[in-house]
Structures are given as C-alpha cells and as structure tokens.
C-alpha positions as CSV (number, residue, x, y, z in Angstrom):
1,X,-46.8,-35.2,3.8
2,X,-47.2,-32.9,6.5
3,X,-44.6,-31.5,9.2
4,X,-44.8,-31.2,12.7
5,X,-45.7,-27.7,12.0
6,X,-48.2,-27.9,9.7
7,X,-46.9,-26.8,6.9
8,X,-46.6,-29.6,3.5
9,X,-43.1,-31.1,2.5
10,X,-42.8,-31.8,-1.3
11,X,-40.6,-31.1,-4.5
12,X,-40.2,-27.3,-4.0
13,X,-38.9,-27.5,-0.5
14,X,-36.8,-30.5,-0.8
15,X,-35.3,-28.5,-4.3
16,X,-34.8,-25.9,-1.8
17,X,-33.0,-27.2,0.5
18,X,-30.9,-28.9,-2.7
19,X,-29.9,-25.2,-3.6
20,X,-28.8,-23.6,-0.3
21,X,-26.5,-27.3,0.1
22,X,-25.0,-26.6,-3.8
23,X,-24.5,-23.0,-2.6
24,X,-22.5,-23.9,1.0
25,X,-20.3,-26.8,-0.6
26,X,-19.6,-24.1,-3.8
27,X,-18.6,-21.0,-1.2
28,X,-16.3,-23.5,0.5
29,X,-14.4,-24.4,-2.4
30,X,-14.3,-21.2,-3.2
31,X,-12.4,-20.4,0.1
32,X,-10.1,-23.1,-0.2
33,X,-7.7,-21.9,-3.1
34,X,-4.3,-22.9,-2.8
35,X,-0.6,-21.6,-4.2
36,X,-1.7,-21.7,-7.7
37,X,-4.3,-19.5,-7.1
38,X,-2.1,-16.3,-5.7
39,X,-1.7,-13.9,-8.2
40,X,1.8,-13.3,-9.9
41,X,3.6,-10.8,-7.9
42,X,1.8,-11.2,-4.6
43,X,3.5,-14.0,-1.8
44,X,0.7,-15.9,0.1
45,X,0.3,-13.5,3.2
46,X,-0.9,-11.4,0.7
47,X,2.5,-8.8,0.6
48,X,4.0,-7.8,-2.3
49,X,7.1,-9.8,-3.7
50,X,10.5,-8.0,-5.0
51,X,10.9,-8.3,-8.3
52,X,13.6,-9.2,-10.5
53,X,17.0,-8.1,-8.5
54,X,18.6,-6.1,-11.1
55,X,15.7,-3.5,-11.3
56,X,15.3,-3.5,-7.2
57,X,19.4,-3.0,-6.7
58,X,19.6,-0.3,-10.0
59,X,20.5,3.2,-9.3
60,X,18.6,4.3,-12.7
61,X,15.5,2.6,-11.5
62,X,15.5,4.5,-8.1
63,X,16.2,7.4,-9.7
64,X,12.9,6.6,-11.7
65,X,10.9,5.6,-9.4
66,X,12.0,8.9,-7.8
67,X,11.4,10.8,-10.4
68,X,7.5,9.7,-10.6
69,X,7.2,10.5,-6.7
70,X,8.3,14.0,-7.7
71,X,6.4,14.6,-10.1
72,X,3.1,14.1,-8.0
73,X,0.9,17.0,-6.5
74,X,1.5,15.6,-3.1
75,X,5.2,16.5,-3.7
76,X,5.5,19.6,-6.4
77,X,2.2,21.4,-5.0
78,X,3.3,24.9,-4.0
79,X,0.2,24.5,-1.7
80,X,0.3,21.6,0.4
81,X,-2.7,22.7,2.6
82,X,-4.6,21.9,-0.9
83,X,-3.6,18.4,-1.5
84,X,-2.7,16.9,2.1
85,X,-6.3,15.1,2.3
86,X,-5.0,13.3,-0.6
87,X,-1.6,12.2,-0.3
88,X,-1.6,9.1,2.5
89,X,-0.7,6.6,-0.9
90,X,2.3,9.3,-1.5
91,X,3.7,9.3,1.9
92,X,3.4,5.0,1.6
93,X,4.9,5.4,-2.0
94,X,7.7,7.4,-1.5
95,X,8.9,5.0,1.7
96,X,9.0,2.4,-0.9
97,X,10.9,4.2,-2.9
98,X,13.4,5.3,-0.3
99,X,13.9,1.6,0.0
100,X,14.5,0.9,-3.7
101,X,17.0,3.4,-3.0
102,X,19.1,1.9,-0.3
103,X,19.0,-1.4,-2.2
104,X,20.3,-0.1,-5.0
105,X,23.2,2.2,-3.2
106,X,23.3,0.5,0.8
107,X,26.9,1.8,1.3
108,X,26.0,5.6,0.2
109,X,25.8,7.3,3.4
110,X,24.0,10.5,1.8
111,X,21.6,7.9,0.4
112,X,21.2,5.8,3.6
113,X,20.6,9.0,5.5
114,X,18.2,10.8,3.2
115,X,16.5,7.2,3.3
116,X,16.7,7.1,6.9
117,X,15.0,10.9,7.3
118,X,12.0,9.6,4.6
119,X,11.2,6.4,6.9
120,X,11.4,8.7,9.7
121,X,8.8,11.4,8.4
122,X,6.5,8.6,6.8
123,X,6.7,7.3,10.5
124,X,5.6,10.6,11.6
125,X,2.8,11.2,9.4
126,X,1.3,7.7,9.9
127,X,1.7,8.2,13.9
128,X,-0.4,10.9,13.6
129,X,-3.1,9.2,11.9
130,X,-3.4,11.6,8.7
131,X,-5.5,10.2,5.1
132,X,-4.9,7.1,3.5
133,X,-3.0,5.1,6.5
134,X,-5.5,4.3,9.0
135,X,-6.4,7.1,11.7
136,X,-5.5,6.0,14.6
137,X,-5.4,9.2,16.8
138,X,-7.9,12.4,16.3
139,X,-7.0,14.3,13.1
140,X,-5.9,17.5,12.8
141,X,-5.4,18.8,9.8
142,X,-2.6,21.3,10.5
143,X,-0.4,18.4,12.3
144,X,-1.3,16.5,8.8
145,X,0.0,19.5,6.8
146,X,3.5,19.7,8.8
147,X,4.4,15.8,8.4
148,X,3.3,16.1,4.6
149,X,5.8,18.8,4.7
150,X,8.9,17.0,6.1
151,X,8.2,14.2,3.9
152,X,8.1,16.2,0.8
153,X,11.3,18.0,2.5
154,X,13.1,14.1,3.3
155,X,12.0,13.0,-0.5
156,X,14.0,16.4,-2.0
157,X,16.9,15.1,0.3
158,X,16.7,12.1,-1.3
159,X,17.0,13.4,-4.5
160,X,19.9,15.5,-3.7
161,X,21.7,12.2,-2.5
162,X,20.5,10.2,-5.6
163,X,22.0,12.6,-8.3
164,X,20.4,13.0,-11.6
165,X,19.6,9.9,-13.9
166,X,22.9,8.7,-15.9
C-alpha cells in the first residue's frame, strides 16, 4: 500500500507508530501520581513537613542542630573570604535552625531576638543575590563576604541565647 507521498505503509511503520502511542499513554501515567506517591516527609506542594513536635519544640534538639551549624566551615572558618562561594545551603540552614529555636523557646526574648537578627541577615545575604540562593542582583563578592559575616555574627548570638546543651 502506498501513501499520498510515495512512500509504502506496512508492519514496521504501523509497529512504529504502536511504540511512540505505548510511550505517550506510559509518560502520562507517569505524571499523574497521586498522594501515595509523595515521599514520607515531604507535603504535596513539594515543602518539607515538621516532624514529630517533641523534637521541633526541644531545647536540646536546637541546641543540636545548633551545634552542627557551628561546627561548619561557613561558620568556624577564620577566613570567610575562603569559603563564602560555598556557604548559600549554610545561610538557608542556619535560618532553619533559628526557627527550631524559637519553637522550642517562643517566650525567650534573648532567643526570639538572636532569631530575629539570623532571619534578618539570611534576608540580607539572599537580597543580595550571593551562592546557593538564586542571584538575583549582580554579584559582588565583597558584599557576599560582609552578609556571610553577620550571619555567622547572628548564629554566635544565637548560641549565646541558647546556652550550652543540658
């Protein structure tokens, strides 16, 4: 049998044609997972949950959540010129754990306001468009190097305000 154009129509191009069908209707179905399908620990807008409420409102946890912040390069560094191209995750990490703080202790004021100067600075450093969140605004490293600082100076506040682990 020929086409319009010439060309013969037989087994291969109707299998053909079979394929590209099997590989639309199995890309569909694909896209069309449902609730069951989201992974544990992420909600379906694709944030993360909170886990279980006694580890989110614990002063111990904070304090080791804090402690792992700390312990980074972004953070002990004695040279932050050498790791600010690095430390965008940091700066996202240790807002989160400036709000693990204030869960666990939301009546502390030295707690709510060292939490309130980390979401500040994290602010900062994002608004200026430095590594790891996005530029949105021509980079400059030495701008970079100066919010990286008052984070790391907002995160040893916070640490002041938190106390040592019990």
């Amino acid at each position: 049998m020929r086409s319009g154009h010439g060309t013969e129509r037989g087994p291969v191009t109707a299998l053909r044609g079979l394929l590209v069908a099997l590989a639309a209707l199995l890309v569909l179905v694909g896209c069309s997972t449902g609730p069951a399908d989201i992974p544990s620990g992420q909600s379906s807008d694709g944030a993360a949950t909170q886990g279980p409420i006694a580890e989110v409102r614990s002063p111990d946890a904070a304090r080791a959540k804090l402690a792992l912040a700390l312990a980074d390069p972004c953070y002990s560094s004695p040279d932050p010129r050498a790791v600010w191209p690095r430390c965008g995750r940091w700066v996202e990490e240790s807002a989160s754990t400036a709000r693990t703080a204030t869960n666990a202790l939301p009546d502390d004021p030295a707690v709510t306001g060292a939490v309130a100067a980390v979401a500040a600075a994290h602010d900062d450093f994002v608004a200026r468009g430095c590594p790891g969140t996005g530029p949105t605004v021509p980079l400059d490293a030495n701008s970079c190097i100066g919010a990286l600082t008052t984070v790391r100076g907002a995160m040893g506040r916070l640490s002041s305000a938190l106390g040592p682990p019990s």
